[in-house]
C-alpha positions in Angstrom: 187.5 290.5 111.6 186.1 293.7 113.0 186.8 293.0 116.4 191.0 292.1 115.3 191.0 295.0 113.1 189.8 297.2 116.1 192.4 295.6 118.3 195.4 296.1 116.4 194.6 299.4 114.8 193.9 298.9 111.0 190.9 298.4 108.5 188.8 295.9 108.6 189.2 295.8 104.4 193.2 295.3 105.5 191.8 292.4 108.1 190.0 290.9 105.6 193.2 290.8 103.0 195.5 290.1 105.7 193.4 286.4 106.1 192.4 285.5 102.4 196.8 285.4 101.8 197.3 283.1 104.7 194.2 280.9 104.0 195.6 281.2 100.4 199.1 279.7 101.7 197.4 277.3 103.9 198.0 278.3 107.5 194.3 278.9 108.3 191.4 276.8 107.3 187.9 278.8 107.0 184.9 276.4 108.3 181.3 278.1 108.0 179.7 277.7 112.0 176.1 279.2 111.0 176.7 283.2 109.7 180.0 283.2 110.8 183.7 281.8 109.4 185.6 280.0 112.2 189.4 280.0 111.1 192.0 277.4 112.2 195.6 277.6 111.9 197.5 274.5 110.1 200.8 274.9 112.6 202.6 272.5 110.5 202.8 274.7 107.9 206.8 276.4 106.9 206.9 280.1 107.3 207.6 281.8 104.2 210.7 283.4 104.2 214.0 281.0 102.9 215.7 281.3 106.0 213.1 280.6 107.8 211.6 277.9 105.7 213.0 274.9 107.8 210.5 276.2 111.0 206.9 275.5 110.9 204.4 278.5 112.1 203.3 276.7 115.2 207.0 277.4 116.5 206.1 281.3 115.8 203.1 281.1 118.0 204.0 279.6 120.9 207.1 281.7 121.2 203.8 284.6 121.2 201.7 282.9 122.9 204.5 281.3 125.9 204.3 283.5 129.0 205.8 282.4 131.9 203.8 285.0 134.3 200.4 283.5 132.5 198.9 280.9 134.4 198.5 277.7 132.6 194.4 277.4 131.9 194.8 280.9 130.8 197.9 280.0 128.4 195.5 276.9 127.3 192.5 279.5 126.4 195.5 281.8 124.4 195.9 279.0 122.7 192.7 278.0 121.4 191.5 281.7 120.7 194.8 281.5 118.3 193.1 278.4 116.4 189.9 280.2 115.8 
């Protein structure tokens, strides 16, 4: 969580906040691996807002994570560093 809240420029508190909603709504899962949480995301799951209830998230992230100038083992690793 440090490491994403370094990245994209906010706390690691807001990180931390940011992940207990969605795993409260169900797009991530939290599995303990040793000292650490390993998060996957449940892309079957609706996105929120009513009009855009009828799309699952997984359609969100691979409009994100679809880049034509990527090749695609590197689109594959995007991917799976989503997931975790």
């Amino acid at each position: 969580m440090r490491d994403v809240a370094d990245l994209i420029g906010i706390t690691e508190r807001a990180v931390q906040l940011i992940v207990a909603d969605l795993e409260a709504a169900g797009y991530l899962t939290r599995t303990r691996v040793g000292r650490r949480n390993r998060y996957t995301i449940d892309p079957t799951v609706a996105l929120r807002h009513p009009a855009e209830a009828d799309h699952p998230v997984g359609d969100l992230l691979v409009t994100f994570l679809h880049r034509e100038d990527t090749p695609a083992t590197e689109q594959t690793a995007d991917q799976e560093r989503a997931t975790s």
